[in-house]
Backbone as CSV, one residue per row, in Angstrom:
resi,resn,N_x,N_y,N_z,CA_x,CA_y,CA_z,C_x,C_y,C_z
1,UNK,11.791,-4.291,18.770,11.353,-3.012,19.316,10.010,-3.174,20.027
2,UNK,9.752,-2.157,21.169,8.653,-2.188,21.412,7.408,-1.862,21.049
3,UNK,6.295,-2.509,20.671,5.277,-1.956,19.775,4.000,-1.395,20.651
4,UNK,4.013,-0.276,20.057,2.856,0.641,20.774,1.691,0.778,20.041
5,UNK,1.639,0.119,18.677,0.377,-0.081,18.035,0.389,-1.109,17.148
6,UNK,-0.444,-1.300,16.623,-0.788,-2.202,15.383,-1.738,-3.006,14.824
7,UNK,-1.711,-2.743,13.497,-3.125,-3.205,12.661,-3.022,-3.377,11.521
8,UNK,-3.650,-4.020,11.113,-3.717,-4.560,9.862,-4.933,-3.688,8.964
9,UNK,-4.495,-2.954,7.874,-5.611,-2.144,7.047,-5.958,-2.897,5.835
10,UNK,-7.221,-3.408,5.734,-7.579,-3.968,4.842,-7.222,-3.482,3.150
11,UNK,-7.189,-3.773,2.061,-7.725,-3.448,0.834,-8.317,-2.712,1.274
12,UNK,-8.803,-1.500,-0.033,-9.603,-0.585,0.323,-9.796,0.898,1.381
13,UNK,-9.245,0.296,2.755,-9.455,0.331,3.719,-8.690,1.654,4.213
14,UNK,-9.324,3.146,5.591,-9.022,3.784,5.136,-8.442,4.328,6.944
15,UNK,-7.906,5.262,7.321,-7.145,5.050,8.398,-6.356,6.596,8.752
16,UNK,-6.606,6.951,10.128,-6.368,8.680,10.402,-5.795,8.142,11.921
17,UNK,-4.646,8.922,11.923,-4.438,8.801,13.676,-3.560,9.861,13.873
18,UNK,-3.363,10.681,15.239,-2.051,11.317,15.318,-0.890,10.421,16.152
19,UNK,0.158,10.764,15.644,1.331,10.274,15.747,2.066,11.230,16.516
20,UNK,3.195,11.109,17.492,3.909,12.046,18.456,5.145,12.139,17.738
21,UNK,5.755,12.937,17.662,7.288,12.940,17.462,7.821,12.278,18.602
22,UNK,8.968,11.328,17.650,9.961,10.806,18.264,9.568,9.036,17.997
23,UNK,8.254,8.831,17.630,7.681,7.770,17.116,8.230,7.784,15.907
24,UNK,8.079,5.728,15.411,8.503,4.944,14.157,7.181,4.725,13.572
25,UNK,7.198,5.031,12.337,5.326,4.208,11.556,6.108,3.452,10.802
26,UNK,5.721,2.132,10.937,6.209,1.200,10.129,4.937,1.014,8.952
27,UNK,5.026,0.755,7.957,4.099,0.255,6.452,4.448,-1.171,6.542
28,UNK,3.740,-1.808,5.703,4.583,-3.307,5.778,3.252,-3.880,4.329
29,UNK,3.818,-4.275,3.277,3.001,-4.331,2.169,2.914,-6.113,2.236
30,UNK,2.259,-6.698,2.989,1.964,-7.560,2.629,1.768,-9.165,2.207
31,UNK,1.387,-8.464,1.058,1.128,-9.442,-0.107,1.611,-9.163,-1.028
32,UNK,2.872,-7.925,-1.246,3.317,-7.434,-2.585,1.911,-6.714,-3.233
33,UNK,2.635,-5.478,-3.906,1.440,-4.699,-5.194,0.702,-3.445,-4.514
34,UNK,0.960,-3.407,-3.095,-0.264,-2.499,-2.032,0.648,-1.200,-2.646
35,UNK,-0.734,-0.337,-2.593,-1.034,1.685,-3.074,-1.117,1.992,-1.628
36,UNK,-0.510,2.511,-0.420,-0.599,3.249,0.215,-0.747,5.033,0.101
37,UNK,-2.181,5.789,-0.051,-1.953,6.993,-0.466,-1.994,7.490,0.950
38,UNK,-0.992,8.841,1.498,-0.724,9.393,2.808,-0.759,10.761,2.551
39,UNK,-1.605,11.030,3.632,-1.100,12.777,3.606,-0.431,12.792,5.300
40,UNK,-0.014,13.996,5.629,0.223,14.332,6.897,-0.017,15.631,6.944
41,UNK,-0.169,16.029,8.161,-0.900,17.073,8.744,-0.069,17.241,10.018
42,UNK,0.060,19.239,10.637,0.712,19.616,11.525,-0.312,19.153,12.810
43,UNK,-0.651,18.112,13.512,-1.609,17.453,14.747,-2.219,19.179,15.360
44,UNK,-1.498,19.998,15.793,-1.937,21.197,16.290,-2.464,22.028,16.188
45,UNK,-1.387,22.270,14.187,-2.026,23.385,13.868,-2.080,22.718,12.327
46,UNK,-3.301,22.274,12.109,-3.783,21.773,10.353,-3.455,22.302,9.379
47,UNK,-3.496,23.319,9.516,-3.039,24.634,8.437,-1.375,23.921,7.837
48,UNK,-0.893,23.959,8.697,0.349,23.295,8.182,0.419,21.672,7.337
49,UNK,0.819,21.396,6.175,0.448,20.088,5.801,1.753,19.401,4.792
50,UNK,1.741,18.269,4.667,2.754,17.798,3.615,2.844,18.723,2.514
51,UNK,4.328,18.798,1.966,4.098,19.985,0.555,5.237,19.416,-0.425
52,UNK,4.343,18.538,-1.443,4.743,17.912,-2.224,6.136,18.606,-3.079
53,UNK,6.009,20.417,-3.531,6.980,20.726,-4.251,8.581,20.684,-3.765
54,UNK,7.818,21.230,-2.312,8.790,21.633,-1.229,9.776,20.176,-0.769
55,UNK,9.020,18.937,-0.976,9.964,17.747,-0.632,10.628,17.274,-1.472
56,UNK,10.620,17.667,-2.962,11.398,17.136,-4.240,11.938,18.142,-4.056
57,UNK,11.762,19.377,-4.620,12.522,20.223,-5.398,14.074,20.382,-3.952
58,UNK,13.776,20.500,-2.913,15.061,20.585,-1.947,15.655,19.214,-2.089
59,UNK,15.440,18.132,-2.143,15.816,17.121,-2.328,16.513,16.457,-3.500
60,UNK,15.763,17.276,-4.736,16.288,17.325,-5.886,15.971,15.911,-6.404
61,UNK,14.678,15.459,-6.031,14.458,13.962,-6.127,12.999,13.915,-7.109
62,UNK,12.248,12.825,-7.142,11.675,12.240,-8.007,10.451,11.217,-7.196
63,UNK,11.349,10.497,-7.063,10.613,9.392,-5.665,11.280,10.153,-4.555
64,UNK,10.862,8.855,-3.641,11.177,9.179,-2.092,11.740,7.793,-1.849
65,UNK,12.686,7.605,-1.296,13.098,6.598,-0.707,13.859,6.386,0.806
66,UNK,14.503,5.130,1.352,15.635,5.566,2.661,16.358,7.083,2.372
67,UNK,16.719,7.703,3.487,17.668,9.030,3.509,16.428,10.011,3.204
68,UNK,15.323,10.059,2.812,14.455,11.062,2.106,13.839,11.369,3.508
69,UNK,13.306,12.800,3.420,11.940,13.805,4.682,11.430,14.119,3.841
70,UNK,9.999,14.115,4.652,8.837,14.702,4.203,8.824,16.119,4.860
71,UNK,8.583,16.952,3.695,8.511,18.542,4.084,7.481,18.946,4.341
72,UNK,7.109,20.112,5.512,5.806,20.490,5.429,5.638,22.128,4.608
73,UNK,4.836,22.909,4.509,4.906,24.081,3.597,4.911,25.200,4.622
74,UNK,5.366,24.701,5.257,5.838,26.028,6.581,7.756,25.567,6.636
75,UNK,8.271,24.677,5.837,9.741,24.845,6.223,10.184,24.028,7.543
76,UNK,9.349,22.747,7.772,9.608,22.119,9.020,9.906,20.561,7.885
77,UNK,9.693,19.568,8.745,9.849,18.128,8.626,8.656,17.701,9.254
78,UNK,8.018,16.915,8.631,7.042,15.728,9.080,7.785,14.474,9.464
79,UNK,8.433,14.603,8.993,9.015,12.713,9.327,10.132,12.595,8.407
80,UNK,11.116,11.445,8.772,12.322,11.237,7.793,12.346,9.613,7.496
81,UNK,12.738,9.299,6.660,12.367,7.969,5.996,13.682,7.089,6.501
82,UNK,13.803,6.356,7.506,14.957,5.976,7.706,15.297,4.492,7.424
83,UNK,14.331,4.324,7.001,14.798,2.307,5.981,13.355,2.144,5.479
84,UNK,13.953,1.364,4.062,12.984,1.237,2.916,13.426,0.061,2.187
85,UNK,12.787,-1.162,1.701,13.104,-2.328,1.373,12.162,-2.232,0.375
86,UNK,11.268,-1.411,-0.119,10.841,-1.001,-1.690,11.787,-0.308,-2.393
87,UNK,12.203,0.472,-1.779,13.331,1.576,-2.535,12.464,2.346,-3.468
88,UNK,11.078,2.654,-3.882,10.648,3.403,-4.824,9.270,3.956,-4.141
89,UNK,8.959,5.252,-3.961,7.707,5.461,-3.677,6.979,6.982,-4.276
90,UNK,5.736,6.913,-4.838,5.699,7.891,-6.348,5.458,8.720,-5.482
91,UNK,5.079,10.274,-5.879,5.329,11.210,-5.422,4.569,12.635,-6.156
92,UNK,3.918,12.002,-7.666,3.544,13.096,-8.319,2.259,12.795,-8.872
93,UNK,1.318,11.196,-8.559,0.584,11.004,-9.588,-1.111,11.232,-9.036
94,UNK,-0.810,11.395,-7.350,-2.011,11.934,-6.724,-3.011,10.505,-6.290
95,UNK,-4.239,10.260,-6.362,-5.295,9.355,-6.056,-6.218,9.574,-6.938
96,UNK,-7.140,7.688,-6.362,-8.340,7.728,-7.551,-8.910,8.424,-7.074
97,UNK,-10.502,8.538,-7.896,-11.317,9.616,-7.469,-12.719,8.451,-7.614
98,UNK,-14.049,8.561,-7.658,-15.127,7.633,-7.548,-15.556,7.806,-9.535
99,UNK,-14.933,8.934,-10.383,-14.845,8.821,-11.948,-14.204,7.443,-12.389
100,UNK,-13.172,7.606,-11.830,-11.959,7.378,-12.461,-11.870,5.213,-11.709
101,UNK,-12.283,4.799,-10.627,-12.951,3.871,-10.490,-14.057,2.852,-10.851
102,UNK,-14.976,4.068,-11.308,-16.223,3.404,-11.907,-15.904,3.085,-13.308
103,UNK,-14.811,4.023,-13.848,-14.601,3.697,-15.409,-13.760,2.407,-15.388
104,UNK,-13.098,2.648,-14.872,-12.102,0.985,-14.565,-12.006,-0.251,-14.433
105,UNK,-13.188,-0.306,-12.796,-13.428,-1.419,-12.474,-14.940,-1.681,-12.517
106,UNK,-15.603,-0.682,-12.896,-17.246,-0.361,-12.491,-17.717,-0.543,-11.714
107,UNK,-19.047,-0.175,-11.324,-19.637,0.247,-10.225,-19.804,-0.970,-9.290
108,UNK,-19.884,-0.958,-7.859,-19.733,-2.210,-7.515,-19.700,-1.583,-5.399
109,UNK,-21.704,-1.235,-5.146,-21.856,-0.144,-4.487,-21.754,-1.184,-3.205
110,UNK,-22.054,-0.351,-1.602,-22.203,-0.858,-0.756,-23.571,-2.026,-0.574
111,UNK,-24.612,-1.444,-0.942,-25.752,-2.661,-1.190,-25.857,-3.740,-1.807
112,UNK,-24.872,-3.764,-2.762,-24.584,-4.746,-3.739,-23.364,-6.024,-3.000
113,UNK,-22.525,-5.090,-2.501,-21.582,-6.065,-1.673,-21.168,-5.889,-0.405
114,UNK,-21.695,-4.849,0.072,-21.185,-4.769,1.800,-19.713,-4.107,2.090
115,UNK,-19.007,-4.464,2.876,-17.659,-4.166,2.815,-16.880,-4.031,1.812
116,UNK,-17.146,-5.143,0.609,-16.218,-5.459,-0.296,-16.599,-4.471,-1.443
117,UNK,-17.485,-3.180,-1.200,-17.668,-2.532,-2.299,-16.698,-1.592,-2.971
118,UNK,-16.676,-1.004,-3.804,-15.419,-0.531,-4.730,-15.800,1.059,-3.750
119,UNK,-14.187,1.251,-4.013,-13.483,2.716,-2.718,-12.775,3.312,-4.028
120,UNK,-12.644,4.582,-3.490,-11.582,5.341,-4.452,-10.923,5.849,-3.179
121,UNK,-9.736,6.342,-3.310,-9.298,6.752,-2.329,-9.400,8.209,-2.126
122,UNK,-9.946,9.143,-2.930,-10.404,10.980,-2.542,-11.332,10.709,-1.540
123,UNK,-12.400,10.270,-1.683,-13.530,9.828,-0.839,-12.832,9.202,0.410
124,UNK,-12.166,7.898,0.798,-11.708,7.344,1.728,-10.963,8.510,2.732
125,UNK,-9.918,9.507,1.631,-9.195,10.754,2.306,-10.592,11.741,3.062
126,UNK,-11.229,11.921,2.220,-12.328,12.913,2.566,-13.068,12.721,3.851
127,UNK,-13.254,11.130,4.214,-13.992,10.771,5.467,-12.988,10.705,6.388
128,UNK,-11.994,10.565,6.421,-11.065,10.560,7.322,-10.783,11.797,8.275
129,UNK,-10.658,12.774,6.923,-10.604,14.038,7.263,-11.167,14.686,7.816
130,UNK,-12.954,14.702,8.015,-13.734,14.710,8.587,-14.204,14.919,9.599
131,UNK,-13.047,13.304,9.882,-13.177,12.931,11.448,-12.408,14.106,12.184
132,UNK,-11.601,15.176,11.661,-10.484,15.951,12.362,-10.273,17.052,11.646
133,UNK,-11.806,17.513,11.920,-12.667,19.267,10.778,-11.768,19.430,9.889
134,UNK,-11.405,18.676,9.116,-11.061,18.826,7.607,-11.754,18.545,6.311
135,UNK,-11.504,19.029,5.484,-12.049,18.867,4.474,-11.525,19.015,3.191
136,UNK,-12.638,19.747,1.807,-12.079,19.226,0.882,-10.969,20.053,0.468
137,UNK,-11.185,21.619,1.161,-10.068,22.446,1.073,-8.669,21.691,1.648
138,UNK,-8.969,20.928,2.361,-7.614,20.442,2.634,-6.427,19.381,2.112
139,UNK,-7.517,18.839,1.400,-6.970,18.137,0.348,-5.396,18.820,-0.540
140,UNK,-4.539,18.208,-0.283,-3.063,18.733,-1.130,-2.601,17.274,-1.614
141,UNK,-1.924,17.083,-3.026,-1.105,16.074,-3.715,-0.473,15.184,-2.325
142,UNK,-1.018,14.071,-2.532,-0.184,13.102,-1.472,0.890,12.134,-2.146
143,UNK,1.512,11.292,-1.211,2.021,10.603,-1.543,1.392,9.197,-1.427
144,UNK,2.560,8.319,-2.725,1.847,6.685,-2.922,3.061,5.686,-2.590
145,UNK,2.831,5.353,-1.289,3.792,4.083,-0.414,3.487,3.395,-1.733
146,UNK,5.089,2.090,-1.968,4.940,1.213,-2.394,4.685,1.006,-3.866
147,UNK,4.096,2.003,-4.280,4.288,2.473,-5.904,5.619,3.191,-6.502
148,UNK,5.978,2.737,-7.923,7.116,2.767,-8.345,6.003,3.343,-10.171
149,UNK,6.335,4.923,-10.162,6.377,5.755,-11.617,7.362,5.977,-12.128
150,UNK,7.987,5.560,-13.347,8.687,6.616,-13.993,8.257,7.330,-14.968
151,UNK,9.407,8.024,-15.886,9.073,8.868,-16.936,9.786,8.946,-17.848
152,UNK,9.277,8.924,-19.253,10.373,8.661,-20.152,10.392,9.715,-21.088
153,UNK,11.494,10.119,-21.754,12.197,11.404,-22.298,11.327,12.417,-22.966
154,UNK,10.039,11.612,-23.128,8.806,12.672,-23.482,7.831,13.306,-22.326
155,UNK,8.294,12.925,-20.961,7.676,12.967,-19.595,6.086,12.044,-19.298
156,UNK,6.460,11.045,-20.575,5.386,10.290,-19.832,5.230,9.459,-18.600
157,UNK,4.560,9.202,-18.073,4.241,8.440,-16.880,4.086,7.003,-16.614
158,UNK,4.554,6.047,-16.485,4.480,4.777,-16.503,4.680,4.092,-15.260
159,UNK,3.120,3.297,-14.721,3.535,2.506,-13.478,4.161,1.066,-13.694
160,UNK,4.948,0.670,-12.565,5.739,-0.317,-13.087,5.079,-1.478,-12.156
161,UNK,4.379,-2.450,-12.493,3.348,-3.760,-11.412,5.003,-4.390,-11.429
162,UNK,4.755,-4.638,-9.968,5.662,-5.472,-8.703,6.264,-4.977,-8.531
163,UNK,6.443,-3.999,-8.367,7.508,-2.985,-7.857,8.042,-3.425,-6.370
164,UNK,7.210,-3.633,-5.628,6.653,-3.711,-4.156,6.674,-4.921,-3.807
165,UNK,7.467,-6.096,-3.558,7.319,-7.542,-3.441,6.865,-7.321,-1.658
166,UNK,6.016,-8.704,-1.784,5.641,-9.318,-0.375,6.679,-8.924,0.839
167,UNK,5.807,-8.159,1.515,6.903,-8.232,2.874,7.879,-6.815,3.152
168,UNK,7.799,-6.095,2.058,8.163,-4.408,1.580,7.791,-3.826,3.006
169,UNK,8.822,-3.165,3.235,8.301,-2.405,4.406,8.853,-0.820,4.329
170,UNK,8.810,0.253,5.130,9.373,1.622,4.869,8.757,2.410,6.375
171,UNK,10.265,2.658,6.958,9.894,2.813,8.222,10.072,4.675,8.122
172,UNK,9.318,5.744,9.062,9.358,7.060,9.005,9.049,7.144,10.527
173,UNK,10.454,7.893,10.661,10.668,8.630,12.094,9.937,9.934,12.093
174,UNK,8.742,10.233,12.880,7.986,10.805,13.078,9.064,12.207,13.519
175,UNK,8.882,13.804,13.292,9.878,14.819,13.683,8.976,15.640,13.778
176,UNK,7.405,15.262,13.737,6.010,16.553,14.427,5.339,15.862,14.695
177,UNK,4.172,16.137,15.793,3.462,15.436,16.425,2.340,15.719,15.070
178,UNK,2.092,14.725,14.551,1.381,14.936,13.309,0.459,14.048,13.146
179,UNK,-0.679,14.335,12.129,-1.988,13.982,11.975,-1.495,12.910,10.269
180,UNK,-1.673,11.935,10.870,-1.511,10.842,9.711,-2.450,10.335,8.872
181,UNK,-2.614,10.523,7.625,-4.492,10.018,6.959,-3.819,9.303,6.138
182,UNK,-4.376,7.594,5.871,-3.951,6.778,5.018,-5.267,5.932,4.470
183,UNK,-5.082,5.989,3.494,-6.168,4.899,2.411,-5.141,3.824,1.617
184,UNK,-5.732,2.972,1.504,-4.519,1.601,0.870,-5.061,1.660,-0.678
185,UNK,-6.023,2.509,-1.458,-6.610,1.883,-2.878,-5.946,1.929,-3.974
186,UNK,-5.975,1.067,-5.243,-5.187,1.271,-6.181,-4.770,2.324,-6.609
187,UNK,-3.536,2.538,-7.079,-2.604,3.615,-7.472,-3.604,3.981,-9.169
188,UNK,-3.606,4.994,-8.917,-4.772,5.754,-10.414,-4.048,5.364,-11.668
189,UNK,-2.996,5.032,-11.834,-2.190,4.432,-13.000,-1.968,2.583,-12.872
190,UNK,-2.265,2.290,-11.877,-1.926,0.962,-12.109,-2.842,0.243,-12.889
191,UNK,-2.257,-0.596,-14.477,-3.282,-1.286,-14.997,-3.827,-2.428,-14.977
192,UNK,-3.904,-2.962,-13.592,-4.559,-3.981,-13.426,-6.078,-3.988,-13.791
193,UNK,-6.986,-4.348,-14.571,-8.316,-3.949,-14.731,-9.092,-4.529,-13.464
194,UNK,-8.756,-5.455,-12.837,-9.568,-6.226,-11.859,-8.846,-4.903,-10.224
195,UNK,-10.386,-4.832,-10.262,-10.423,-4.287,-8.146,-9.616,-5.212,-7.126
196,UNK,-8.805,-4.773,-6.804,-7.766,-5.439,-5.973,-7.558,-4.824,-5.102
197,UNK,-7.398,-3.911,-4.313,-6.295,-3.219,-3.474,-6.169,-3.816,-2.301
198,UNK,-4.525,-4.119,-1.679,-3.659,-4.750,-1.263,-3.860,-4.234,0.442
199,UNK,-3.774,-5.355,1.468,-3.749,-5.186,2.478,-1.733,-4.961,3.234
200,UNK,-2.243,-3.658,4.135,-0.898,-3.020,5.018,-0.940,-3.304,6.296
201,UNK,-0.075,-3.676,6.670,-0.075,-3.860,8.338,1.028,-1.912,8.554
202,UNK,-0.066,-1.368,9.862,0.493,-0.378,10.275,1.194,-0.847,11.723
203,UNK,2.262,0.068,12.093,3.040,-0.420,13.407,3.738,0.772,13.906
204,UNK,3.093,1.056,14.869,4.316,2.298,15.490,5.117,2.003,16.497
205,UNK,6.542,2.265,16.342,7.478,1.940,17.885,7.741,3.144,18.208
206,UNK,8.626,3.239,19.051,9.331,4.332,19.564,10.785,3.967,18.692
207,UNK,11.153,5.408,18.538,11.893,5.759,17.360,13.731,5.773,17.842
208,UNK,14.105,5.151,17.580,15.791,5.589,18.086,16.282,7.263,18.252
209,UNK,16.954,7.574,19.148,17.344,8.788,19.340,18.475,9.288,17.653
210,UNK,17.572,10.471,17.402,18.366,11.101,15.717,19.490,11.589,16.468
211,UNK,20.465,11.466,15.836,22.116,11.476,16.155,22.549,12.672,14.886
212,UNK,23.948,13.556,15.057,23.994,14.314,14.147,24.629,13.439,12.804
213,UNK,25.310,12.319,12.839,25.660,11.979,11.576,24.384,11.039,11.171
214,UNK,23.029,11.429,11.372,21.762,11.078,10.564,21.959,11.251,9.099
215,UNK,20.929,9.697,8.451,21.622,9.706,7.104,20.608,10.631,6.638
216,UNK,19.055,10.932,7.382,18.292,11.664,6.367,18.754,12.897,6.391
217,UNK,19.023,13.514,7.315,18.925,14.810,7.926,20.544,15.430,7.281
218,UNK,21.665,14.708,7.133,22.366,15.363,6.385,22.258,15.001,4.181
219,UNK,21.548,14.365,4.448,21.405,14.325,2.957,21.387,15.328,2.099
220,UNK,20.621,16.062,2.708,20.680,17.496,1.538,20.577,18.592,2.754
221,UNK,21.791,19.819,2.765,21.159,20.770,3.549,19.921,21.184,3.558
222,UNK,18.882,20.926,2.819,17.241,21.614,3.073,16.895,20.608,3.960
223,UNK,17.427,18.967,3.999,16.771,18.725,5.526,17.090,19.292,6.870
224,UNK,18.354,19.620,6.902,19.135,20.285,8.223,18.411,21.233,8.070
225,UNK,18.289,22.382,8.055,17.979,23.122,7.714,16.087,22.870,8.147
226,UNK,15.179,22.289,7.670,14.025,22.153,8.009,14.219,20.849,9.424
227,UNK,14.774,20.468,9.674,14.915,20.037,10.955,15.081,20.973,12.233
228,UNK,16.495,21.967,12.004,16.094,22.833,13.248,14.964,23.533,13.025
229,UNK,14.322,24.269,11.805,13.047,24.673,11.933,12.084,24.206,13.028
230,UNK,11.880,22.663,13.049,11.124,21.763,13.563,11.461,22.104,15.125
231,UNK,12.697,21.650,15.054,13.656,21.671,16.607,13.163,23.007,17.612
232,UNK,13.192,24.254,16.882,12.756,25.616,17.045,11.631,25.851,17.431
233,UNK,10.313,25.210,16.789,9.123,25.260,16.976,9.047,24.397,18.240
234,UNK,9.098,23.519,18.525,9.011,22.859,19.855,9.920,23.171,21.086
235,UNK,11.233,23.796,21.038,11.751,24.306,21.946,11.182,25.208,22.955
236,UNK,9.668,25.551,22.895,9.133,26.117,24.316,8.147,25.799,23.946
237,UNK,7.702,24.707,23.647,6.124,23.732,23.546,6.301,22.688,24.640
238,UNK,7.639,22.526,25.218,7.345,20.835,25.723,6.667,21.536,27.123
């Protein structure tokens, strides 16, 4: 395919762009183990944003995987997940925070090491956001590329290390011209005690034309359904 972007996001490392509909964002984990935390945002109108309840509960899902959309809380689509070679990506456990880091891995500031200093990813979201008059009000539950939670019959929470082998990738057909914010830092449950977080190569192509026997889009009528939403809203925008 033809590539219209690409970069490599360090560990740590934290990353905002808008994306057009009709565009591919490729993830690509690596080295195996990488926390991709993502929000998305309506590029136009902000107010509109990923809506975590709204993409399980129609979906009737847990994770997110191939065949899965991301919902926004206006009843549209952000994007549809159209190949995934993790097959698992969490969905409920949120990001670190600069508490919840320092207790972990401890403190470990910019003066002390430069680049390589310890990130949480609220903060990484927060500067991003910034850049594109957002803030902390805007903050909503994101999602975690590449991480694999389950839960067991008492609803506890358990991350599962390697979920994500070397080379994991998870491609999303862009379906709003949307505002993309990504931080790569450890997943707030993963118990690795040592500061690690895993470098992503980002990649956008241009996206194959969505056809009606689409596997995301008929998966569950709430994607059809929030697709023409989408379809509707842009029908006297172009």
């Amino acid at each position: 395919m033809n590539v219209l972007y690409e970069r490599i996001l360090p560990g740590g490392g934290m990353w905002s762009q808008t994306i057009s509909r009709g565009k591919l964002l490729r993830l690509n984990d690596l080295e195996g183990g990488a926390n991709v935390c993502a929000l998305f945002y309506n590029a136009a109108e902000p107010v509109e944003r990923y809506n975590m309840p709204d993409t399980l509960k129609g979906q009737h899902t847990f994770q997110l995987t191939e065949g899965h959309c991301l919902h926004s809380d206006m009843g549209r689509l952000f994007a549809s997940i159209v190949r995934d070679t993790a097959g698992w990506h969490d969905t409920v456990c949120g990001c670190s925070d600069a508490k919840l880091v320092r207790e972990k891995y401890g403190e470990l500031t910019y003066q002390q090491a430069r680049n390589g200093f310890h990130r949480n990813a609220r903060d990484n979201f927060l500067i991003e956001l910034g850049k594109h008059g957002l803030g902390k009000r805007d903050l909503v539950p994101n999602l975690n590329f590449f991480s694999k939670v389950v839960a067991d019959e008492a609803g506890k929470l358990t991350y599962l290390s390697g979920a994500s082998p070397a080379g994991a990738e998870i491609d999303l057909r862009l379906e709003m011209d949307s505002l993309v914010v990504l931080t790569n830092c450890q997943h707030p449950l993963d118990p690795n005690p040592v500061y690690s977080p895993k470098p992503v190569k980002i990649t956008v192509f241009p996206a194959e034309p969505t056809l009606s026997d689409d596997l995301c889009l008929n998966s569950r009528p709430e994607n059809w359904r929030a697709w023409q939403n989408t379809q509707d809203y842009y029908a006297l925008r172009a």
